[in-house]
GULUMKOL-821691 format. One line per 3 residues: their letters; for each residue x negated, y, z of N, C-alpha, C. Coordinates in Angstrom, 2 decimals. Atoms other than C-alpha are relative to their C-alpha. Layout:
BEGIN
A) X,Y,Z,X,Y,Z,X,Y,Z; ...
***
This chain:
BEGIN
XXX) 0.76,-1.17,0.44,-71.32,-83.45,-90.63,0.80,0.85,-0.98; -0.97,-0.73,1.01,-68.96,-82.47,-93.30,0.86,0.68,0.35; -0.82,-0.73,-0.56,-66.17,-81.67,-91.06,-0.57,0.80,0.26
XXX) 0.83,-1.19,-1.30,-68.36,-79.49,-88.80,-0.46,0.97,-1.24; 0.24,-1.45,0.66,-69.69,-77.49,-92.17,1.11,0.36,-0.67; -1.15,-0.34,0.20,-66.18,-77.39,-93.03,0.57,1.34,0.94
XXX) -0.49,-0.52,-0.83,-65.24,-76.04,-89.86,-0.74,1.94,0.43; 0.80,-0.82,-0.03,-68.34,-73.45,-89.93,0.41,1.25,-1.00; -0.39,-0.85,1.48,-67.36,-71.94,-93.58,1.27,0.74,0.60
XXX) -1.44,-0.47,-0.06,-63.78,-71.65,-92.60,-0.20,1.49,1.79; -0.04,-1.24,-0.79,-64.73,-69.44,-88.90,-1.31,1.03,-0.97; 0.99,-1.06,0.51,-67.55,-67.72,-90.90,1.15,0.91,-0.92
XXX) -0.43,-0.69,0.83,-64.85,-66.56,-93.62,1.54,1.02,1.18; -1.01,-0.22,-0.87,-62.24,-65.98,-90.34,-1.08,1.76,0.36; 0.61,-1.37,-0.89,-64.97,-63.08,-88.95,-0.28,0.87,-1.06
XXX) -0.40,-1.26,0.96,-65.44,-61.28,-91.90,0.77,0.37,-0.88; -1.38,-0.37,0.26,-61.82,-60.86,-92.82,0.61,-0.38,-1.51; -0.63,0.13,1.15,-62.07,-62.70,-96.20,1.64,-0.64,-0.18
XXX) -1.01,1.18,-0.66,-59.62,-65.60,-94.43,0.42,0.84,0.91; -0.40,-0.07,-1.57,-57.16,-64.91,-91.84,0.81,-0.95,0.64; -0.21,0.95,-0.91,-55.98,-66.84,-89.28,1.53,-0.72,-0.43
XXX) -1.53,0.34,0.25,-52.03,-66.81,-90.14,-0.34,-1.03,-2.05; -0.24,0.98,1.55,-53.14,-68.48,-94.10,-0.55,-1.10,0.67; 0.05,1.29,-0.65,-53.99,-71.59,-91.92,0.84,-0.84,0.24
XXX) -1.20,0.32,-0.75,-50.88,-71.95,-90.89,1.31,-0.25,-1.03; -0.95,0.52,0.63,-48.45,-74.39,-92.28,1.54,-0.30,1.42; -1.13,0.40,-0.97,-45.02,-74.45,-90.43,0.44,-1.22,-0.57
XXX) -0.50,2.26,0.32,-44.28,-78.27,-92.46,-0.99,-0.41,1.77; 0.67,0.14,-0.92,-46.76,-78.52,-89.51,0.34,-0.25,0.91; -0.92,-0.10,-0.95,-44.05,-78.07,-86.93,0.32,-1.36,0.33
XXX) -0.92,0.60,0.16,-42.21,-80.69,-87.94,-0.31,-1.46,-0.25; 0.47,1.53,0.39,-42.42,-84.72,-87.73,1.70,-0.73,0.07; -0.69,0.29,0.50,-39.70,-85.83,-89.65,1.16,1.02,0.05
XXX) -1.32,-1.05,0.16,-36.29,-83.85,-88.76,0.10,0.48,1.30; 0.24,-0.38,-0.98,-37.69,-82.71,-85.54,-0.98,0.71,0.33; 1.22,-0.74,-0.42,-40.11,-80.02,-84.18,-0.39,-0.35,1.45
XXX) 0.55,-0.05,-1.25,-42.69,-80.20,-81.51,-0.58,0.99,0.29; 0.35,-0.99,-0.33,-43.88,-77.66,-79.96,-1.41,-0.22,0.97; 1.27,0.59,-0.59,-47.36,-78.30,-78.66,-0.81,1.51,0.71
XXX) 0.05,-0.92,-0.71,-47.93,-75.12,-76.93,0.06,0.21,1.62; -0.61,-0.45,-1.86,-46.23,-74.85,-73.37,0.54,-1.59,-0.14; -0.48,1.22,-0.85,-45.18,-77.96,-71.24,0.56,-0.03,0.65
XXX) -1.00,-0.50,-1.38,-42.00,-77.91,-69.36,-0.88,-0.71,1.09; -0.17,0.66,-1.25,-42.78,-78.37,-65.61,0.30,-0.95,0.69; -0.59,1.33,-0.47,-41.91,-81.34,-63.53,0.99,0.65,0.96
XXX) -0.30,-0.46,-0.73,-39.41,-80.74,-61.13,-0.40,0.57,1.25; 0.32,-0.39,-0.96,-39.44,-78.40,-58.27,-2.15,0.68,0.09; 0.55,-0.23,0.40,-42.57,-77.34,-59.90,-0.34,1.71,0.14
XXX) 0.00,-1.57,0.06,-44.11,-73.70,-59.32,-0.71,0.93,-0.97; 0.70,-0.93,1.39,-46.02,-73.06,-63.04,0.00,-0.59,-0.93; 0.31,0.69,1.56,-46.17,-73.93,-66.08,-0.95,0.21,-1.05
XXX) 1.75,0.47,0.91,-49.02,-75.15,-68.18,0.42,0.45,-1.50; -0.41,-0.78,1.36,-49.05,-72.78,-71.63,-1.65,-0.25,-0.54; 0.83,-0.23,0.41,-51.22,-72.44,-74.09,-0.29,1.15,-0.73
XXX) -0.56,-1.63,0.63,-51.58,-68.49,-74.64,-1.41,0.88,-0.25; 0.96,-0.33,0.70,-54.12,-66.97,-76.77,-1.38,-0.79,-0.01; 0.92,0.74,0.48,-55.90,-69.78,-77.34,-0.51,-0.68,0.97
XXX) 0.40,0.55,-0.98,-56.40,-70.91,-73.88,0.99,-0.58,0.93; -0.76,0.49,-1.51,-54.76,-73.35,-71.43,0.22,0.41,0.81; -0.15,-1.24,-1.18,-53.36,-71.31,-68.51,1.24,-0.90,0.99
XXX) -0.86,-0.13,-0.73,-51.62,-72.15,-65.44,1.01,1.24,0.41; -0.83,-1.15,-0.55,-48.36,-69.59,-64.83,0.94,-0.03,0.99; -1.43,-0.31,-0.84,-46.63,-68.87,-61.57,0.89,0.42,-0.25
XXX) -1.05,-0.85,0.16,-43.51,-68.64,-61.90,1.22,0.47,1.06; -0.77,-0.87,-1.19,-41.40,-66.22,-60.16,1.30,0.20,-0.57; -1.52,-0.49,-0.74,-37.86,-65.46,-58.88,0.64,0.76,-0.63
XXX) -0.65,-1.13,0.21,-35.32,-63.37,-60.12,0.63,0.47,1.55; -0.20,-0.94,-1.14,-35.08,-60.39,-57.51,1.75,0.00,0.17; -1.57,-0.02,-0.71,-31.93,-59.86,-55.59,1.37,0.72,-0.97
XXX) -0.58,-0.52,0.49,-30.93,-57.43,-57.53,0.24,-0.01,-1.79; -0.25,0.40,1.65,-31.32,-58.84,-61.30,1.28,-0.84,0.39; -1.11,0.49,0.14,-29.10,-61.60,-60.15,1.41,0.70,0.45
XXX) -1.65,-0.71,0.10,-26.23,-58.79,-59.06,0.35,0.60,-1.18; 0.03,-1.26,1.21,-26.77,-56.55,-61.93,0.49,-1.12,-1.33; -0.11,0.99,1.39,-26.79,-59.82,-64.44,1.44,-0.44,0.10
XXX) -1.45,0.45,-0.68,-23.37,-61.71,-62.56,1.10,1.07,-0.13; -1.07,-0.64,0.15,-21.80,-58.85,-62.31,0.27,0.80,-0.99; 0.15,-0.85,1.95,-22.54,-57.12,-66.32,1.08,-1.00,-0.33
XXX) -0.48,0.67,1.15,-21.26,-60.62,-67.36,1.61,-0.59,0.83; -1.23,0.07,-0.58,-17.91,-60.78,-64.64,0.58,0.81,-0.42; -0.95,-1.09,0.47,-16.86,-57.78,-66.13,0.09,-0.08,-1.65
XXX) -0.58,0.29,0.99,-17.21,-58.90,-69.44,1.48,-0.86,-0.38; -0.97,1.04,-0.26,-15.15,-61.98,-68.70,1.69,0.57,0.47; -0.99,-0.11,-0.34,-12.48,-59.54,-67.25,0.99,0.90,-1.27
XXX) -0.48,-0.61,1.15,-12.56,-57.80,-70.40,1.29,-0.73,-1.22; -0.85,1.36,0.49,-11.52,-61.00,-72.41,1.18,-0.26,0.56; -0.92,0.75,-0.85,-9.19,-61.97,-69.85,1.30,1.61,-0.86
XXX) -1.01,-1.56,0.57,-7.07,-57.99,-70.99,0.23,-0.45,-1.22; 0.32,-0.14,1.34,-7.98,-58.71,-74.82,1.24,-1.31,0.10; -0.80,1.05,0.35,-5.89,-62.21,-74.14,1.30,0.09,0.31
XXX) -1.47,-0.28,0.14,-3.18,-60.79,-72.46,0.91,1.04,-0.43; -0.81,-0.97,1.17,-2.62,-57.58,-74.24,-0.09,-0.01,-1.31; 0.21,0.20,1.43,-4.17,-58.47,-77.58,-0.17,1.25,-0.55
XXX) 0.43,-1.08,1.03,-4.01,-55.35,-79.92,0.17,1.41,1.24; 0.70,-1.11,-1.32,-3.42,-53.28,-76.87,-0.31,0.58,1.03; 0.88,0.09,-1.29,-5.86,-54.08,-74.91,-0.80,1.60,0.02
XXX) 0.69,-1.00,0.21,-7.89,-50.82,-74.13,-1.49,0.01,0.36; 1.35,0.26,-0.77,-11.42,-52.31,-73.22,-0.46,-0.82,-1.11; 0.84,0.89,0.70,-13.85,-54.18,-75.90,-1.15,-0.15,0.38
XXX) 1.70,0.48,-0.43,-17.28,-56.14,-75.56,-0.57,0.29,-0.42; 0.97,-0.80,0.33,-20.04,-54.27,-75.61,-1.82,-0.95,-0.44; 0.85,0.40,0.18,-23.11,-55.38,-77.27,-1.22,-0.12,0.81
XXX) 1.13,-0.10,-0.49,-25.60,-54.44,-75.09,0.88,-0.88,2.37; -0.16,0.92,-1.53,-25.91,-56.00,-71.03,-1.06,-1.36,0.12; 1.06,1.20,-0.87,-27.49,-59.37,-69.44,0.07,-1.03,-1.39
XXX) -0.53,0.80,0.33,-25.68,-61.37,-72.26,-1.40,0.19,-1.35; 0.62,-0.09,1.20,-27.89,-59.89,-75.54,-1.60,0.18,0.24; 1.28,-0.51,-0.19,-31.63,-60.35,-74.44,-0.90,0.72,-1.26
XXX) 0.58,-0.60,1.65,-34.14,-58.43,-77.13,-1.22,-0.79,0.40; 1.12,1.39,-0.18,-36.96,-61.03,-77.52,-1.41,0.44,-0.93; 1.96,-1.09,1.26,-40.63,-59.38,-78.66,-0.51,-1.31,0.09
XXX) 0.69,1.08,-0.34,-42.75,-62.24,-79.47,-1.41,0.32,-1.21; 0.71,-0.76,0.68,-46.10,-61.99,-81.63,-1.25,-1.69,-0.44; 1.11,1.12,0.25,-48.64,-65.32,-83.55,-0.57,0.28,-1.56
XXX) -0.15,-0.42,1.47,-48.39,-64.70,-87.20,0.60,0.32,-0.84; -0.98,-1.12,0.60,-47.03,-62.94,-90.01,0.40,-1.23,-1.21; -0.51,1.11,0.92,-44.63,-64.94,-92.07,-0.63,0.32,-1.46
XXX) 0.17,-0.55,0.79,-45.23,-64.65,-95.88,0.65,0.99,-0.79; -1.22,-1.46,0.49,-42.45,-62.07,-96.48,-0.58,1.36,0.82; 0.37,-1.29,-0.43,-44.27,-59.56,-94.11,-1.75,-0.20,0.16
XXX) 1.44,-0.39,-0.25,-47.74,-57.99,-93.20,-0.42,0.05,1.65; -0.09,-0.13,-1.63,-47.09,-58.11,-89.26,0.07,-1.15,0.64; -0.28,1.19,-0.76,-47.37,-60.62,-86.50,1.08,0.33,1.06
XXX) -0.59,-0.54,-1.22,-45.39,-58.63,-84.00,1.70,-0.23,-0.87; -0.95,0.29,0.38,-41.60,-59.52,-84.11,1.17,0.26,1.21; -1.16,-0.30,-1.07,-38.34,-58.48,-82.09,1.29,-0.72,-0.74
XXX) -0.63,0.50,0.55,-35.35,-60.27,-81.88,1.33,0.02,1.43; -0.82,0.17,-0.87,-31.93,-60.24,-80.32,1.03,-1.54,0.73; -0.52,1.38,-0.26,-30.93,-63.32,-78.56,1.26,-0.28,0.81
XXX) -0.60,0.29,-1.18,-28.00,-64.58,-76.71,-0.42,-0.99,1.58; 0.76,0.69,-1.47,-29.32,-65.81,-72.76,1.10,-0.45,0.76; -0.42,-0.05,-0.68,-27.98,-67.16,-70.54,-0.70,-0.91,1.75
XXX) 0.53,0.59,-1.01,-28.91,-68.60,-66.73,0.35,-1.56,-0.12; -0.27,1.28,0.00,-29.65,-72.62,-66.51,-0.14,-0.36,1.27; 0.09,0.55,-1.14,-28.82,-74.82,-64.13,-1.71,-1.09,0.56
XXX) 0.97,0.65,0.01,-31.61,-76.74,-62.30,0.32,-1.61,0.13; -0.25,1.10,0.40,-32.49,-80.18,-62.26,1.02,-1.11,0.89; -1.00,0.99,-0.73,-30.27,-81.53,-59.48,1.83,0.37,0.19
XXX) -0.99,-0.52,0.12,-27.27,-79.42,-60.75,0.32,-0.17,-1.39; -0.81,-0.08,1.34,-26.82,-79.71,-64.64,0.18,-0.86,-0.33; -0.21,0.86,0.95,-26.17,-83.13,-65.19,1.93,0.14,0.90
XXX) -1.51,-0.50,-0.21,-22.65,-82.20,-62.93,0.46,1.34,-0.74; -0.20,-1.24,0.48,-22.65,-78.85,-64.77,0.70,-0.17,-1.57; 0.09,0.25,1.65,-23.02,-80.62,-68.17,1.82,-0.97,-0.14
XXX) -1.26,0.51,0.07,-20.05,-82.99,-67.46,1.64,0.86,0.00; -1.45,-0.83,-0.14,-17.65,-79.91,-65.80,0.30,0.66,-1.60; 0.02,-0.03,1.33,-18.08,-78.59,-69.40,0.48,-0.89,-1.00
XXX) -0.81,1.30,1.10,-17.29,-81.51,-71.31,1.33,-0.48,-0.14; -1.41,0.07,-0.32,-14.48,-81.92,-69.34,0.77,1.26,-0.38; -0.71,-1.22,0.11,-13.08,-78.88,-69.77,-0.29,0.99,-1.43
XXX) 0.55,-0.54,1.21,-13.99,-78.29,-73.24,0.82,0.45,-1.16; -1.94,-0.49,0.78,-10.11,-78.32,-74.90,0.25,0.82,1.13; -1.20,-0.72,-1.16,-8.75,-76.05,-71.96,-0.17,0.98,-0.84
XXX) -0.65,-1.53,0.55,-7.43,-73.02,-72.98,-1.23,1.15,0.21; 1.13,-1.10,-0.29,-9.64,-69.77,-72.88,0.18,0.66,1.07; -0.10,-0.28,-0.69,-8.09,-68.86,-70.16,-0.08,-0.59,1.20
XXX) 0.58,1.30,-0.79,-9.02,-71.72,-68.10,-1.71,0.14,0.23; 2.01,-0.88,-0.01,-12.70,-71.00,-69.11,-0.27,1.30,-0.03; 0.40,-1.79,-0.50,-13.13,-67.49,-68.38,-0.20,-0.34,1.67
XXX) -0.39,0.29,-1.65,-12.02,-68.71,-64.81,-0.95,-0.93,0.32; 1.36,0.72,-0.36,-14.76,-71.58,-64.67,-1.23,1.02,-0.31; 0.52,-0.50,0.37,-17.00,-69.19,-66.23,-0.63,1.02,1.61
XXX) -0.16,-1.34,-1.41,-16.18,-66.27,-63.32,-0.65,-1.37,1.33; 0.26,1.11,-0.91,-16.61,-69.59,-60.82,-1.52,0.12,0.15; 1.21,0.66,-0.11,-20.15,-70.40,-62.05,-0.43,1.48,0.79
XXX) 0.59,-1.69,-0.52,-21.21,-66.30,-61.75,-0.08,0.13,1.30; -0.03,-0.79,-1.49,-19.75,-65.88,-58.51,-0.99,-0.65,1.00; 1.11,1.00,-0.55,-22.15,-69.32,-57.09,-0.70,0.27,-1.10
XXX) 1.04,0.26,1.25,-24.59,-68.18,-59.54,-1.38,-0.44,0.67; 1.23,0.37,-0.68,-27.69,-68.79,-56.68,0.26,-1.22,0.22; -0.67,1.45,-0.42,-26.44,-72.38,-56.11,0.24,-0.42,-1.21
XXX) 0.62,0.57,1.39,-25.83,-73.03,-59.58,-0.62,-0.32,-1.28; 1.11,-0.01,1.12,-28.51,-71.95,-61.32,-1.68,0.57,0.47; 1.79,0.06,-0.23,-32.23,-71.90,-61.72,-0.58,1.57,0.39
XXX) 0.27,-0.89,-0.10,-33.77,-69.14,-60.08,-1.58,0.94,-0.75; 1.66,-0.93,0.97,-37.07,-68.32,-62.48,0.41,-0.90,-1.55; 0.28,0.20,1.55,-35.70,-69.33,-66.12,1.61,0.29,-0.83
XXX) -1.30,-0.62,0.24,-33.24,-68.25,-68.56,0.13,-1.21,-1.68; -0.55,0.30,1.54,-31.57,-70.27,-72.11,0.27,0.48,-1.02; -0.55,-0.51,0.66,-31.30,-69.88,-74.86,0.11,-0.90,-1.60
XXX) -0.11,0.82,0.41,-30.86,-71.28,-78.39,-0.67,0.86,-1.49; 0.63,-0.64,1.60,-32.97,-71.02,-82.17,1.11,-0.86,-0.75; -1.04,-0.06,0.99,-30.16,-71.13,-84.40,-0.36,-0.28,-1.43
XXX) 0.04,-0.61,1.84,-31.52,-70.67,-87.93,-1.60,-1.06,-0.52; 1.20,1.08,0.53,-35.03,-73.17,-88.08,0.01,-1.07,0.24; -0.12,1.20,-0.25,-35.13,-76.23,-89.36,-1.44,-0.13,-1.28
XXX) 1.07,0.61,0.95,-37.44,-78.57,-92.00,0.36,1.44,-1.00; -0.40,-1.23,1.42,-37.98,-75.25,-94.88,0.13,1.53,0.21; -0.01,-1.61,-0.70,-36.91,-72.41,-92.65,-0.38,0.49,1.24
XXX) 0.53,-0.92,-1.83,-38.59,-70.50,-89.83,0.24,1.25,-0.01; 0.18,-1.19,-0.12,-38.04,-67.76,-88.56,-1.34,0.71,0.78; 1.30,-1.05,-0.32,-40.13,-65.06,-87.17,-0.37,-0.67,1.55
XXX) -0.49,0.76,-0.93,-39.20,-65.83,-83.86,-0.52,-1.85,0.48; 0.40,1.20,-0.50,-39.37,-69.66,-83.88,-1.70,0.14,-0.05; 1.56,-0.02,0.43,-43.18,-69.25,-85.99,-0.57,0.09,1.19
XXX) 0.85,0.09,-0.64,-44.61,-67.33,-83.29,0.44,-0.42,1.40; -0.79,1.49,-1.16,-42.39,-69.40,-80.24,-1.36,-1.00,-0.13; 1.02,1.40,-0.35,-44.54,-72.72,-81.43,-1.58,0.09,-0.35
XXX) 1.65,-0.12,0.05,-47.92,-71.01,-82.20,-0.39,0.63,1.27; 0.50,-0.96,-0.99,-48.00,-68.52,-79.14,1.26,0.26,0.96; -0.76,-0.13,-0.86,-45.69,-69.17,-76.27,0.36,1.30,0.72
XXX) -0.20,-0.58,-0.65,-45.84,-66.15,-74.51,0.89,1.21,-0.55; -0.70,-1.28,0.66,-42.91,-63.19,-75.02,0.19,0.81,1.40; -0.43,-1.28,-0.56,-41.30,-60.38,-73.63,1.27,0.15,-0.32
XXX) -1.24,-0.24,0.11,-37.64,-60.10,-72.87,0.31,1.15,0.55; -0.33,-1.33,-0.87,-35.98,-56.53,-72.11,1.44,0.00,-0.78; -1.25,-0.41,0.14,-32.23,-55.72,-71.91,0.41,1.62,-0.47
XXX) 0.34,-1.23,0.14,-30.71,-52.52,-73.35,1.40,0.08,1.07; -0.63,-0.24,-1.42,-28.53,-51.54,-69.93,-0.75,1.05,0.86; 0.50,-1.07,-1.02,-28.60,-49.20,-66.89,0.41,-0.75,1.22
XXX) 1.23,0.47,0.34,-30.21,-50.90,-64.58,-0.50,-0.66,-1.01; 0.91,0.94,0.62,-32.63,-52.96,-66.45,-1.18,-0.89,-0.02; 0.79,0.37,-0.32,-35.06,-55.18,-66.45,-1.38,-0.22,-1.22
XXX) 0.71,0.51,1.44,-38.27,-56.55,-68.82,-0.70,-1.41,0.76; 0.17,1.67,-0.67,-38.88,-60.43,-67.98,-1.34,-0.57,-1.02; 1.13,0.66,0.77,-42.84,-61.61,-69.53,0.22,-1.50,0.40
XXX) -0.16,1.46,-0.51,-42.29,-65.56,-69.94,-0.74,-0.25,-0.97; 0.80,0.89,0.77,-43.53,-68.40,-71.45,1.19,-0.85,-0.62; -1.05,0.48,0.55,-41.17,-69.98,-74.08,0.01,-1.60,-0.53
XXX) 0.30,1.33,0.63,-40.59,-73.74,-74.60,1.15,-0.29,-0.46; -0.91,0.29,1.60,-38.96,-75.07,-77.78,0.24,-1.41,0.34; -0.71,1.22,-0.02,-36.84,-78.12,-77.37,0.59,-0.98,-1.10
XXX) -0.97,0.42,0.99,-35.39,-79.96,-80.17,0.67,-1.29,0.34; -0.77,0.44,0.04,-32.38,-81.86,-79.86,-0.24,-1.75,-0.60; 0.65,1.50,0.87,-33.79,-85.01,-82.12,-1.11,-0.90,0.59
XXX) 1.66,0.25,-0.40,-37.29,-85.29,-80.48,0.92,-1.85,0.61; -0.07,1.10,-0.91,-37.43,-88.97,-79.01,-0.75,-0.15,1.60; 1.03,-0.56,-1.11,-39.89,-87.54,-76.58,0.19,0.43,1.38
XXX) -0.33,-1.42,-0.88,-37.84,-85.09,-74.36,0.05,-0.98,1.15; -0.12,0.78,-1.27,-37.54,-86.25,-70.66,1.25,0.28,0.44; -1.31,-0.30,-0.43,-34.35,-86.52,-69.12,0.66,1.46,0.49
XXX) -0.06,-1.14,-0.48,-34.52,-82.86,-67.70,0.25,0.91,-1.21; 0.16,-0.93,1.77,-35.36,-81.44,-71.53,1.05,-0.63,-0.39; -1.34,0.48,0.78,-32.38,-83.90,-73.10,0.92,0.90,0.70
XXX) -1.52,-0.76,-0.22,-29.60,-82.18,-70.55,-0.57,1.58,-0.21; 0.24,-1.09,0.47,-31.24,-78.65,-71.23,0.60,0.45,-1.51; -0.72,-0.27,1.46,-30.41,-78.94,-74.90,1.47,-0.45,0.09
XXX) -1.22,0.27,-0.58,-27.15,-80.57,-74.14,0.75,1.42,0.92; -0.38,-1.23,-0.29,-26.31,-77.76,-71.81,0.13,1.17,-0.12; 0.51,-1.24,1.22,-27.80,-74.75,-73.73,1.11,-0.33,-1.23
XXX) -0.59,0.71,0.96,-25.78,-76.67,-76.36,1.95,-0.02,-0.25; -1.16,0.53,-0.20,-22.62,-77.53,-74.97,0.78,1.45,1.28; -0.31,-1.60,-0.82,-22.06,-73.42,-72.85,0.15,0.72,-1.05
XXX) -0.52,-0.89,1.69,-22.42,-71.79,-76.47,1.09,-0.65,-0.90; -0.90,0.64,0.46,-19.86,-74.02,-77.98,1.23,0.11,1.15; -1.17,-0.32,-0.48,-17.73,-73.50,-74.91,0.56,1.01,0.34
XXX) -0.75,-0.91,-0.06,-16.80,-70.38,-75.10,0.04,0.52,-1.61; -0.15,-0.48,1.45,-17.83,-69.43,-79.01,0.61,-1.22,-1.11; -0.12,1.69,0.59,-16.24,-73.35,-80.17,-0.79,-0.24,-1.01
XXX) 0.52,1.07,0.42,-17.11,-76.36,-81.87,-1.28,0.52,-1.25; 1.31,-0.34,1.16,-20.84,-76.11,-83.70,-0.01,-1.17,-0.88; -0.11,1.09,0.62,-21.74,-78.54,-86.44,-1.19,-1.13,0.67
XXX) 1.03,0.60,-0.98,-24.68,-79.69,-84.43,-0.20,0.38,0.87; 0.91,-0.58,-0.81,-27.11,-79.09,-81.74,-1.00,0.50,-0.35; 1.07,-0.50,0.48,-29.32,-76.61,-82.09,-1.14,-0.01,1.19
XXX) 1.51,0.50,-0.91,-33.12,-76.23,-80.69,0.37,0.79,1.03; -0.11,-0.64,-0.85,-33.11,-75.33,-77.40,-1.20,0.93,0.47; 1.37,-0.99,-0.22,-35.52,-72.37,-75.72,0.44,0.28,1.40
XXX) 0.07,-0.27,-1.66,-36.07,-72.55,-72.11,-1.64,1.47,0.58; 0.84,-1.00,-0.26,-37.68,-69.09,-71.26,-0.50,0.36,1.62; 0.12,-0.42,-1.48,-39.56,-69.23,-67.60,-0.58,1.23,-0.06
XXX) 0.63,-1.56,-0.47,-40.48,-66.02,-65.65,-1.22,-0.26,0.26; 1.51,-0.35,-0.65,-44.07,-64.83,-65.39,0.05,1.32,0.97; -0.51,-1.64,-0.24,-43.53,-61.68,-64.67,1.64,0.96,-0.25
XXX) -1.58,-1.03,-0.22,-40.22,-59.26,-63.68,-0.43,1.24,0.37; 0.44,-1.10,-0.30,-40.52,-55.62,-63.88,1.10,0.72,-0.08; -1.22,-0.74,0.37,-37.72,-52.92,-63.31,-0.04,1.20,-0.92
XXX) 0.64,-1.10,1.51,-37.82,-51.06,-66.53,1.56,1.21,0.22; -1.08,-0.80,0.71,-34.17,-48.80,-65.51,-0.60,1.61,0.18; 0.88,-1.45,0.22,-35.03,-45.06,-66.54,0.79,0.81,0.86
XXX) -0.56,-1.12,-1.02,-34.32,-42.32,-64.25,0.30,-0.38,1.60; -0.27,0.33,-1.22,-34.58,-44.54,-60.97,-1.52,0.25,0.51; 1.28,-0.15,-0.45,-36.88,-44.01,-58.32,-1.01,-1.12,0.20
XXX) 0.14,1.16,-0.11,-39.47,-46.83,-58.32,-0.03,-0.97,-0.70; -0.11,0.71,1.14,-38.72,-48.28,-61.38,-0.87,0.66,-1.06; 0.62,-0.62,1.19,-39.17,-47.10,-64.66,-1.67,-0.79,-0.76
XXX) 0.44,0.38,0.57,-41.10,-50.08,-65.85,-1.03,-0.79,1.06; 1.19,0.43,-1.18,-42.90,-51.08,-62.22,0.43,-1.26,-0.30; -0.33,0.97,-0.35,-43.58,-54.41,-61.46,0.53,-0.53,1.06
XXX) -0.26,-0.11,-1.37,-41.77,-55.75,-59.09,0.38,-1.48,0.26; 0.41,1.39,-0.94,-42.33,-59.83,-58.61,-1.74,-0.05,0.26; 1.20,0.45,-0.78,-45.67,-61.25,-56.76,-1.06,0.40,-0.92
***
């Protein structure tokens, strides 16, 4: 009985705006011991076609869909021409006449929205991430090894595995989800980002490029420590893990991993016919 007029006081003071929802919210909460869980979204089982979220407060099944024909040319071939950039920069050095451009497939911008930390007044949050395409489950535990192996080669060795994976990029990678990695939260610090990640799975990824796309997913938070993860989630962080270390080297750890599936794909490039923000999976 106590709980329950506990529970009464606290939504009675929630509806007339003395309380709000975000002073509830402890991010120590996250965390059981030197590891976060994320109790939100549920990776999939394999070969799996949705994933079980929990998004505005309700359990939801989400189909997830495909990247169209033309994301995976537009993405492969943004980030082959980066790679050929590098490849100039290594063999002319100072003068090379081509540098890497911030924007493309490589720098997703990540809107996400649960609560407002105590440094701001907003729940809404944007953020620029590095992405990249993961392999699926009967391809990254050979994916995770060619990496390992090849983890001293020269940079010019990996540019060339790199160009390899791109060119089989339908064959070696997952066709509805993208990687990526939370860098900066641990026990003490959250960011904006992770906060509303493990309160409110659902975001919004959009590239700044010509074409373009805007990708609505559902985001699941991995951590590296958990004892929990299933063999599919361990090589995810491992791989997410061990692709950013092989081309930007050696990290001091592993950081949390963020496996972002597709709900929705829409072609957001401006001035095309047809696009300009349509949807255009199922």
């Amino acid at each position: 009985m106590e709980k329950l007029m506990i529970l009464l006081v606290i939504g009675f003071l929630l509806a007339i705006g003395v309380l709000k929802a975000e002073d509830l919210i402890d991010p120590a909460s996250f965390w059981e011991g030197d590891y976060c869980v994320q109790k939100t979204a549920q990776t999939p089982a394999a070969g799996a076609s949705s994933i079980r979220a929990q998004v505005e407060g309700q359990w939801q099944e989400f189909p997830l869909v495909d990247f169209p024909v033309e994301f995976w040319e537009w993405n492969c071939s943004r980030r082959q021409e980066y790679l050929e950039i590098f490849r100039e920069m290594l063999e002319k050095g100072p003068e090379a006449t081509r540098s890497p451009q911030l924007s493309g497939p490589h720098n997703g911008i990540v809107a996400t929205w649960a609560a407002n930390r105590k440094d701001s007044r907003f729940k809404l949050n944007n953020a620029v991430k590095g992405m990249g395409f993961l392999p699926p489950e009967e391809r990254i535990g050979e994916l995770i090894k060619l990496l390992q192996d090849k983890m001293d080669a020269g940079m010019a060795e990996k540019l060339d595995i790199l160009d390899s994976l791109y060119t089989h990029a339908t064959k070696n990678f997952s066709p509805n989800r993208l990687g990526s990695l939370e860098l900066y939260s641990q026990p003490g610090t959250t960011t904006q980002t992770f906060l509303n990640q493990m309160l409110e799975p659902s975001c919004v990824t959009v590239w700044l490029d010509i074409p373009t796309y805007k990708i609505k997913q559902i985001a699941r938070l991995l951590h590296p420590l958990d004892p929990n993860l299933s063999q599919y989630e361990k090589d995810v962080v491992s791989y997410i893990n061990l692709v950013h270390s092989f081309f930007h080297g050696e990290f001091p750890r592993d950081y949390i991993a963020v496996i972002y599936y597709n709900v929705e794909i829409y072609d957001s490039s401006p001035g095309k016919k047809g696009a300009m923000g349509t949807k255009i999976s199922p």
